[in-house]
N, C-alpha and C positions, 0 to 999 in steps of 0.2 A: 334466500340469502342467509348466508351463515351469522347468527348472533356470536358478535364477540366481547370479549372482556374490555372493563370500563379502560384498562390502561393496556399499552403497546409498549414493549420493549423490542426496541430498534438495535443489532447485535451485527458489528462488521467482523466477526471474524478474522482477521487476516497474518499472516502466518507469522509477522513481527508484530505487529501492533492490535490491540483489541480495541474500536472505537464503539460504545454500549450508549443506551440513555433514552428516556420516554419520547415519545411522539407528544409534543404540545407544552415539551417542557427543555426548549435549548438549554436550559443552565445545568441539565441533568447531567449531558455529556461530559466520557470520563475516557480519556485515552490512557491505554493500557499495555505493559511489555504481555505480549503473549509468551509468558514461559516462567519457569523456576528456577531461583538459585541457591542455592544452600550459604546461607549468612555465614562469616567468619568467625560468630560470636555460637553460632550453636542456632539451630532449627531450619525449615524450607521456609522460602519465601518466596509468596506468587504474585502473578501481574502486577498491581499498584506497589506493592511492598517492595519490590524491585529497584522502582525511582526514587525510593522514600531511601534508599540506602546511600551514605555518604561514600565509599571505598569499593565500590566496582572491578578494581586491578586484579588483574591473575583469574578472576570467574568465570566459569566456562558454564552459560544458561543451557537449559535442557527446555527443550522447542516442542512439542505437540506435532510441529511438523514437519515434514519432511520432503523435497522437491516438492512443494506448492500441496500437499494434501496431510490428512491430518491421519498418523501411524502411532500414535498414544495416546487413544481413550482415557486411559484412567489419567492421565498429566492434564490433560483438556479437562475433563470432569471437573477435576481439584481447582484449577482454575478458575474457573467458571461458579464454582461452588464457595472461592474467594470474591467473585464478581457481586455475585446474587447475594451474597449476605447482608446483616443490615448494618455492618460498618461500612459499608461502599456504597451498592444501589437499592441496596432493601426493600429486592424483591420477592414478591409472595406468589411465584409460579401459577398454582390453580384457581390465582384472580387477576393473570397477564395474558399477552398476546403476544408470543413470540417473532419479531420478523430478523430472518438470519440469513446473514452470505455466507455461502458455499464458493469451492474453487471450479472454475471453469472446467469446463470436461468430467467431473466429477465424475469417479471411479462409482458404480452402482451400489457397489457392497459398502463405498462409505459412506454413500447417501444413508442407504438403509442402518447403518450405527446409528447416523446422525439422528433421524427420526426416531428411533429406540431410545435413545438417552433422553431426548427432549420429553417424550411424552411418559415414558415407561422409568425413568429414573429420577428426573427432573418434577413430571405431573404440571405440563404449562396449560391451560385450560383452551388455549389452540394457537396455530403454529403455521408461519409459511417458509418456503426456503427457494432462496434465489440467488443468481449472481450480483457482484459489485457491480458491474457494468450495467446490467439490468437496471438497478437501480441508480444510478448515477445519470443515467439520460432526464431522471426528475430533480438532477442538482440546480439546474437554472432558474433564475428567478422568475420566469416566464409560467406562466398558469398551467401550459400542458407542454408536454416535451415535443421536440419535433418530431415533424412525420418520418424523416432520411436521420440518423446521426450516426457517428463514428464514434466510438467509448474506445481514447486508449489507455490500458487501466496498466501502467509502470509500478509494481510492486517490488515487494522483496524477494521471491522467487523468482516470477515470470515477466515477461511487456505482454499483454492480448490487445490485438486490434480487432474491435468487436462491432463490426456492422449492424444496426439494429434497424427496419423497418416498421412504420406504426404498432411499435412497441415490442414486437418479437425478433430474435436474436436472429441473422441470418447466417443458418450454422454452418454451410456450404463455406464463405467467405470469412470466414473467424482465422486471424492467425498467431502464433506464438512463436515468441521470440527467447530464446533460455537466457535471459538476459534479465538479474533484476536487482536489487539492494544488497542484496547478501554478495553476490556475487560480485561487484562494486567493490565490498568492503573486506573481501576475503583478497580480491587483489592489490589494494591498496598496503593491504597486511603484510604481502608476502613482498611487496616491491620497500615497503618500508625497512622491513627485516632485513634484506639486501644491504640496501644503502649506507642506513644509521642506527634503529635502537632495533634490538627483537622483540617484537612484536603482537607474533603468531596468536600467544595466547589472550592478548588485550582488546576482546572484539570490542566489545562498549568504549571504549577509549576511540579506538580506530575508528567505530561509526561515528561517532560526536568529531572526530578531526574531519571526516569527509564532509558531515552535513556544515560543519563554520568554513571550510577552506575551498572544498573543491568548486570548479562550476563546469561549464559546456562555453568551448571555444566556438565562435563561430567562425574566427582566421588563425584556424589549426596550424598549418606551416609557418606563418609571420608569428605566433605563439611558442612554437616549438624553435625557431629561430634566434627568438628574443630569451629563450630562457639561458642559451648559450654566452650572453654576455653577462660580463659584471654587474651587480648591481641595476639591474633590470626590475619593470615595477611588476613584476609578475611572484615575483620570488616574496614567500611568509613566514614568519616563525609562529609557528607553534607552543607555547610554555606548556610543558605537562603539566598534569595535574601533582600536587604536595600536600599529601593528607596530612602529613605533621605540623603544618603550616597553616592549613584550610585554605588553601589557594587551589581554586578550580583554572582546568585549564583553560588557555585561550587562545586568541589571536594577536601578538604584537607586532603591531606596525613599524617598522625600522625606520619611519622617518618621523617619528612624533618624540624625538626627542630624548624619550624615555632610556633610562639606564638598565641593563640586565642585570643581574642579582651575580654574583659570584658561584652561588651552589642552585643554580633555576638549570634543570633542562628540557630542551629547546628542539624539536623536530624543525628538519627548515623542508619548507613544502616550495616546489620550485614549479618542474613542468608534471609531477604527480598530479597535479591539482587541476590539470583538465585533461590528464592522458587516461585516466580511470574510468571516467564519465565518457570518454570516447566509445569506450561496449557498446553504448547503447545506441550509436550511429552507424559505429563500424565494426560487428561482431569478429570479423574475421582479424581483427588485429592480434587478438591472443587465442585463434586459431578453431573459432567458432565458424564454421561456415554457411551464417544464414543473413538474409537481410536485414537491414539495422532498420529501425523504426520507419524512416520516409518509406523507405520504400518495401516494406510489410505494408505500408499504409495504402500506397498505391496496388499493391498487389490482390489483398484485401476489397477495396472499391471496384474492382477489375473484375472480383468475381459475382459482383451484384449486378442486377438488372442495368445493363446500358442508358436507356431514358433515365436513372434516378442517379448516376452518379453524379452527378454536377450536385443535388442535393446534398449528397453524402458531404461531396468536400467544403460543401458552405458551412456545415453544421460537425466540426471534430472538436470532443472533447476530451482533454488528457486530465485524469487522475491517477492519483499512487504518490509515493512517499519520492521517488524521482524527479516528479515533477515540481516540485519545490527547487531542486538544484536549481543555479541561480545560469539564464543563459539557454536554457531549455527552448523555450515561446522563439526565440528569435532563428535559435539555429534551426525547429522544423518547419518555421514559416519560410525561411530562404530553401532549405533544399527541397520542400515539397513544391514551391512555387515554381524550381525548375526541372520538376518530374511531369506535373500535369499538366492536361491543353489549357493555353492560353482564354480562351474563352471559356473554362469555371471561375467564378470567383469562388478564393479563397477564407475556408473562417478557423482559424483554430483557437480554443479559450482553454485557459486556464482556469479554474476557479478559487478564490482568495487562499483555500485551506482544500489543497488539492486531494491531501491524505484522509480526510473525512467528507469527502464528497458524497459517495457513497451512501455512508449513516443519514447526509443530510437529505440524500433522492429518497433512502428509505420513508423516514421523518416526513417527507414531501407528501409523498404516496399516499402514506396513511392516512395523513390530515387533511388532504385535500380530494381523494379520491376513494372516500370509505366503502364505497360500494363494491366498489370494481376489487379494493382490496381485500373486504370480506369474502366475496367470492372465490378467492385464490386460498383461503386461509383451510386448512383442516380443523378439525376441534379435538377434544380427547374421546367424545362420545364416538365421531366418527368413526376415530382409528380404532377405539374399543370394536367398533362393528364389523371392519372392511378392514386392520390392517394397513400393512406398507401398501396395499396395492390402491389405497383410497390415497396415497403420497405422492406414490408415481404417477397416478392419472393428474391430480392437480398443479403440481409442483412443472409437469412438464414441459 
């Protein structure tokens, strides 16, 4: 068994958000923007320093990533080198244990970076590397994960519907959907631009109006119908945000009485607010031509062993930052319930804080299964010995 370091740093990766923080120590955890923006006062400013800034308007972030993989090493680096310091997590690499999500399908030559910077830049004293979904089938509060489960991991690039078996991924039946948060809020942007203010350039604005406003209809047409009359209770205003003022934006409610300001302006969010979130039902509405989640899901379950699907659909678990929209749980419990035979019973779960599921299956793993996961781990001596190819055999 691999001897590892007394502490484990638990590293979600993910191409919006970084969720980092020890194994055995919940209060460590630190969500983080994955990306750089250059302040309007003068110098860069990475992950944490991002949130901590009051006037977001007009900034255009610079991402490490690119369609769901990571195409700027040295941006990642710096980041990560903001992470690890001792104003944030105050970590000391060659006395940690790295445990880190990678993106699905992961291109080989970025794997192999990935392991170069960790060990060879970074110096972490050893190192596993796995997907979110992997991990995430240990988000339940249940002692070991299930034997069958479904991980559908709704992020900011991609949806994967990720079939796992006693523990290993069943890669035949993996599917992806190009359908994920960015893509959400890049169209919300341009439908905004259209209508009332422009937009284009205010992504942080526009994500913070999607996450307070928008949700997932589950009576799409009675929806889309209702927003055509007056005064319908579907329709929201918006206040922007007023940095001269310190008034952050919100949501006001048009029947709570309240008087609007003379100089406030106001996005009014009508039937946007669940025509957006529709992508991820029905791709092909803005000319995507692939399955929307149910039935990726079904399609996915279809290509695993016959005797086990009924397992599968008892046991689906959705994470990713989508999964928070508010309406999600209900709309795929109705349309999967009438995609599959009658005689499966159905389980789909959400879990409280679906965006850090992940960190938490990681966190799980470690502390409650040390062996299985020292086993999986590389060290530095190793790779000193054997290289990437001692990465590829374990990590596989």
């Amino acid at each position: 068994m691999v001897t590892l370091a007394t502490k484990t740093l638990v590293l979600d990766n993910g191409a919006y958000n970084i969720k980092a923080g020890y194994a055995g120590r919940a209060e460590s955890l630190l969500c983080a923007r994955n990306c750089s923006i250059r302040g309007k006062v003068g110098g860069v400013l990475y992950a944490d320093q991002v949130d901590s800034t009051s006037d977001l308007s007009g900034v255009t972030p610079r991402l490490p990533f690119e369609r769901g993989y990571v195409v700027n090493w040295q941006l990642q680096r710096d980041i990560w080198n903001r992470l690890f310091s001792p104003d944030v997590l105050n970590c000391i690499p060659d006395e940690t244990t790295l445990l880190l999500t990678q993106p699905c399908f992961n291109l080989p030559v970025i794997a192999q970076s990935c392991d170069e910077v960790v060990f060879e830049e970074f110096g972490f004293a050893s190192y596993h590397r796995s997907t979110a979904p992997v991990l995430a089938q240990y988000c339940l509060s249940t002692p070991k994960p299930p034997e069958c489960v479904v991980v559908v991991d709704t992020g900011y690039s991609f949806t994967h519907i990720f079939p796992i078996c006693n523990g290993r991924p069943v890669w035949k039946a993996v599917r992806r959907i190009d359908v994920g948060g960015k893509l959400i809020t890049n169209h919300l942007k341009e439908i905004i631009s259209f209508r009332q203010w422009n937009m284009m350039d205010e992504t942080f604005l526009i994500n913070t109006v999607k996450e307070s406003c928008c949700y997932i209809s589950t009576k799409f047409q009675e929806d889309q119908e209702a927003c055509s009359t007056p005064n319908n209770d579907i329709v929201q205003d918006y206040v922007l945000p007023d940095i001269g003022l310190g008034i952050k934006g919100h949501v006001r409610q048009r029947n709570d009485g309240s008087q609007p300001r003379l100089d406030e302006q106001v996005l009014v969010m009508n039937n946007e607010r669940f025509t957006v979130t529709e992508t991820l039902f029905n791709p092909s509405d803005i000319g995507i031509e692939q399955a929307g989640i149910p039935e990726a899901i079904v399609q996915a379950v279809g290509a695993c062993d016959p005797n086990l699907q009924g397992l599968f659909y008892n046991n689906i678990i959705v994470i990713g930052g989508n999964a928070r929209i508010a309406g999600f749980k209900s709309r795929l419990d109705i349309e999967l319930r009438a995609l599959i035979p009658v005689e499966y019973d159905l389980s789909v779960v959400i879990p409280e804080r679906p965006d850090v599921a992940s960190w938490q299956g990681g966190v799980h793993w470690a502390e409650q299964f040390p062996e299985e996961f020292g086993q999986k781990c590389v060290t530095k001596a190793e790779y000193a010995e054997h290289g990437i190819n001692i990465c590829n055999k374990r990590f596989r």
